[in-house]
N, C-alpha and C positions, 0 to 999 in steps of 0.2 A: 173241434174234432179233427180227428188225422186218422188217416188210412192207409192200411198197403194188403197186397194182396199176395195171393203163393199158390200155387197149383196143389191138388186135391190126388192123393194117388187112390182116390175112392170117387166115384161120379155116382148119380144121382140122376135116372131117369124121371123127371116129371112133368105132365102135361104139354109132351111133344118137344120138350125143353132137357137139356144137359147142366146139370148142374156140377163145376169142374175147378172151381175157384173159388177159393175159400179169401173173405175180405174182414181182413181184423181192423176195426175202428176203436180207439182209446182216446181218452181225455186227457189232460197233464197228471190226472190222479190215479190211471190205472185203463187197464184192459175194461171196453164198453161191451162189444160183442163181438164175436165169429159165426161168420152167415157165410151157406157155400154157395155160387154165383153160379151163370151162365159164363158171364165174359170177365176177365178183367179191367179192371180200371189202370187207373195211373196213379202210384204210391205217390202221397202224397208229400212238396216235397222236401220239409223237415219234418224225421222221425223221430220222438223222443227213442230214447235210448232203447228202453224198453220193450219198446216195440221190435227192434232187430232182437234183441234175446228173445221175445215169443216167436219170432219166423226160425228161428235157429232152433228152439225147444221144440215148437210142431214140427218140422224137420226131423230132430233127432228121433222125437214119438212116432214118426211114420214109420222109421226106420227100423224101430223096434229098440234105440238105444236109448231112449227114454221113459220112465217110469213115472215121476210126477212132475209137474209144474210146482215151480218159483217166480211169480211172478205177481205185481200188482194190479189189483179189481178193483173195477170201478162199480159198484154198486146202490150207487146215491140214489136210482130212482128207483130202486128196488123196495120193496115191503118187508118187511121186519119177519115175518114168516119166510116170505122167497129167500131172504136170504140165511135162518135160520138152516129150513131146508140145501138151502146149495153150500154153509160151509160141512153139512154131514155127510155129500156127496163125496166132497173134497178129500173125507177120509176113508173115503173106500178102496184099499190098496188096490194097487195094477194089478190085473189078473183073477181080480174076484171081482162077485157081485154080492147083492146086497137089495131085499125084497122092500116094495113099497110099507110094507107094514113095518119095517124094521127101523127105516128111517122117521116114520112117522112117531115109533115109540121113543128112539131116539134122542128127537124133539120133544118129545116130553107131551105128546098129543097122538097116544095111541087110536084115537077115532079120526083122524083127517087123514085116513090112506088115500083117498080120493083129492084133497087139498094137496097132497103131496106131490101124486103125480101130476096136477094142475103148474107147480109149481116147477116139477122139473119141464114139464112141454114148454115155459117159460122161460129159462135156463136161456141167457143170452152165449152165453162159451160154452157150446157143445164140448166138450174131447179134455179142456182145460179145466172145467168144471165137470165130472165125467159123467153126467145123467145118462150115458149110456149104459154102465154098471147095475143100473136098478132095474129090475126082474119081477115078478110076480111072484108070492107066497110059494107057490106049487110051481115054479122054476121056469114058468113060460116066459117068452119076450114080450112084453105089450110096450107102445107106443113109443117113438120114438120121431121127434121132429122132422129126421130126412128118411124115415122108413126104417122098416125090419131087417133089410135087408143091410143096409150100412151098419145098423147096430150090431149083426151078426159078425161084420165082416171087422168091428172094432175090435168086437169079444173076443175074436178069433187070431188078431195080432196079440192084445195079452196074452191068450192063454189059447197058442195053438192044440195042446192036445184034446179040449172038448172045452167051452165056456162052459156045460149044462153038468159037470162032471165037478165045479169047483168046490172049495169048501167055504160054511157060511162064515160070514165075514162078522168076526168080533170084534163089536168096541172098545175102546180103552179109557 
């Protein structure tokens, strides 16, 4: 496994702790996970390639000049559901969202709304895999790994003029 880290232009107060630094770890087969830190480490120090195009993509996405990710996932130790679930995330365009129940028909398993969101709090790549997008039926925010509050502040670089205002998101 290999690591490198990149500063968060979003923090994360939790349990007297600042969370400020985002640590992407990959395998040779793909992006493993993105977890936001207190401190940084020390990139480790050959990066597959890949890896500098994910700091330059989140980069670009912070910036607001990015829309989606291209990039390889490593999801070997994932479940066949988890990952069901996280590639229907994957097509929820920038700037919209898209309710647990939606994803869950999606999948082809309109009764596991509850497995569903299990699956996105799972969700190793917050932002790259964007489980942030997913909303509740009746348009509320619920749960969100680093809070309500970062997922607000995502929805809100897509779609500065109101997240709760978008239009529902159709599959193709």
């Amino acid at each position: 496994m290999k690591h490198l880290y990149l500063p968060s232009p979003f923090q994360v107060s939790t349990k007297g702790k600042t969370l400020r630094y985002w640590k992407l770890t990959a395998s040779s087969s793909g992006l493993k996970r993105l977890q936001l830190l207190e401190e940084a480490g020390e990139d480790s120090p050959e990066l597959y390639d890949f890896m500098r195009e994910a700091r330059e993509q989140l980069q670009a996405y912070f910036a607001g000049r990015l829309k989606s990710f291209d990039l390889p996932l490593d999801w070997s130790e994932a479940t066949d559901f988890h990952r069901s679930v996280w590639k229907e995330l994957i097509k929820i365009p920038y700037g919209h969202t898209a309710s647990y129940l939606e994803i869950a028909r999606r999948i082809g398993k309109p009764k596991a709304v509850r497995a569903v969101g299990q699956a996105n709090r799972r969700n190793p790549l917050p932002i790259i895999v964007p489980c942030h997008r997913v909303i509740a039926t009746g348009g509320e925010l619920h749960g969100f790994y680093y809070g309500l509050d970062m997922k607000r502040q995502l929805l809100a670089l897509e779609n500065p003029k109101s997240y709760g205002e978008q239009t529902r998101l159709q599959f193709e």
